[in-house]
C-alpha positions as CSV (number, residue, x, y, z in Angstrom):
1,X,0.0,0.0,0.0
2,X,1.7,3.5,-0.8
3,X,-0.3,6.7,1.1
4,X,-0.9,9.5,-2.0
5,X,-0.5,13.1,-1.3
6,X,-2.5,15.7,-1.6
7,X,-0.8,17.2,-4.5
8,X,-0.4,14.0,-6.8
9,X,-4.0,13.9,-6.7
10,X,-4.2,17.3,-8.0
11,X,-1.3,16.9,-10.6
12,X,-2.9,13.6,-12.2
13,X,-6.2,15.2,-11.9
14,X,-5.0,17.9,-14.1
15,X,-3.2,15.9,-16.6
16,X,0.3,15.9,-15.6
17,X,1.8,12.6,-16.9
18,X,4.0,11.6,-14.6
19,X,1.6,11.7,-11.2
20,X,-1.1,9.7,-13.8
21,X,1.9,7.0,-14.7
22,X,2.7,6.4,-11.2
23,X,-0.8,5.7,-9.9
24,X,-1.3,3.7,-12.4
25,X,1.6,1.7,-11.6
26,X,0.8,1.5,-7.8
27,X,-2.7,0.3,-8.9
28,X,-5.9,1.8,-8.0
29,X,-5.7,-1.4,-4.9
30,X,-2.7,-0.4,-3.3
31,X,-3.7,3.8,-2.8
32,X,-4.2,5.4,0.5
33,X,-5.5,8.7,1.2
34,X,-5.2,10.7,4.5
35,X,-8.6,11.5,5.4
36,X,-6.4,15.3,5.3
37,X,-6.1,15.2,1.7
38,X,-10.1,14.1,1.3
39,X,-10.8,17.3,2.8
40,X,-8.1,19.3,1.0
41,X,-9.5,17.8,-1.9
42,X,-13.4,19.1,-1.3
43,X,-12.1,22.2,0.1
44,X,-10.9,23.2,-3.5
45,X,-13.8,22.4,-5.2
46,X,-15.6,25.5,-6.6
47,X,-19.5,24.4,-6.6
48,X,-21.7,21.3,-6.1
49,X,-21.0,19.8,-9.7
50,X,-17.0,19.6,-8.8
51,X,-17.4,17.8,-5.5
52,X,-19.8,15.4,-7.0
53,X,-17.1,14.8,-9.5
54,X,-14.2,14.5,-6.8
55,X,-16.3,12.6,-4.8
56,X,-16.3,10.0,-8.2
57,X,-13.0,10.3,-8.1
58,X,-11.8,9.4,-5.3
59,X,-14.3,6.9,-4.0
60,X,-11.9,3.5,-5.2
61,X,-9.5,4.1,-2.8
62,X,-8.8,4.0,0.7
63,X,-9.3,6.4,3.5
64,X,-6.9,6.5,6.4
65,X,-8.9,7.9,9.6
66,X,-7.1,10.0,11.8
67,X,-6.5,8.1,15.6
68,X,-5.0,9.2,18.1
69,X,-1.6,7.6,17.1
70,X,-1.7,9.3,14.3
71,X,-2.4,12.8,16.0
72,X,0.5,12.1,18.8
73,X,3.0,11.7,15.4
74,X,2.2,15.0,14.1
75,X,2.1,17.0,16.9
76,X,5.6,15.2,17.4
77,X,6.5,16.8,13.9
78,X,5.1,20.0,14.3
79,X,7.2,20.6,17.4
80,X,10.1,19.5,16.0
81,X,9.8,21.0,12.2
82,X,7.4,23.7,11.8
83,X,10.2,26.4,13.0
84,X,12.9,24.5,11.7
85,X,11.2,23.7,8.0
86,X,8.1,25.6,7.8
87,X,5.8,22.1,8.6
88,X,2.2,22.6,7.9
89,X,-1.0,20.9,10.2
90,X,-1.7,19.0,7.3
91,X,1.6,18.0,5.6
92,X,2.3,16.7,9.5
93,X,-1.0,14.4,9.9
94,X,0.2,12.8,6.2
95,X,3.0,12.1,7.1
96,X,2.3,10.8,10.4
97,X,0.0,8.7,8.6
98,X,2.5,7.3,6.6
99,X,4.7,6.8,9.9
100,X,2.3,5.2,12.0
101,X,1.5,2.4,8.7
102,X,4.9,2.1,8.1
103,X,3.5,2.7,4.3
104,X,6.0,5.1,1.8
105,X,4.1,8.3,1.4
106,X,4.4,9.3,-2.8
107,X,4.0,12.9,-2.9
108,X,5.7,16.0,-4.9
109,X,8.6,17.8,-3.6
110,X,9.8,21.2,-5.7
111,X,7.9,20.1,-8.5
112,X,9.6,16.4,-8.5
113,X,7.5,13.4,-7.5
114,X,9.3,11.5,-4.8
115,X,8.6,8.6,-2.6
116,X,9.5,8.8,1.5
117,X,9.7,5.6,3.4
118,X,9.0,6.2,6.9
């Protein structure tokens, strides 16, 4: 199982070739979400048409809930890279996510899609 970001979602979602390639290799089976990136995902949806769409979308795969393991990882991260490297609220929860599975996170870093194995 690999945990998707936020932003490959939006990259294959808007054609990029490379985020579409790699998903398709993982296989629609073996992709996570963060419950984080469901709701980053509805928050930028413009009207009821695009979340219905989204919603679509995104319904094959699996959501992650967040539990309280989960929580005590990011608040870890937070406190030790939010000054240090800028860490957002939800960038810590997905990767804590990732952490806690013990699953690689695939996400995009300065434009260049990486994986991170926890």
């Amino acid at each position: 199982m690999v945990l998707c970001d936020t932003n490959i979602f939006i990259s294959a979602f808007n054609g990029r070739i490379d985020a579409i390639d790699q998903l398709d290799k993982i296989g629609l089976a073996e992709i996570a979400l963060s419950a984080v990136t469901v709701m980053e995902l509805f928050q930028g949806m413009g009207n009821k048409n695009e979340l219905a769409q989204m919603k679509k979308r995104i319904k094959f795969y699996d959501v992650i809930q967040i539990d309280n393991a989960i929580s005590e990882k990011a608040i870890e991260f937070i406190e030790k890279y939010k000054l240090s490297q800028g860490l957002q609220i939800p960038d810590a929860i997905i990767g804590a996510t990732a952490v806690v599975y013990q699953i690689p996170l695939y996400t995009l870093m300065s434009g260049i899609s990486t994986f991170y194995r926890g």
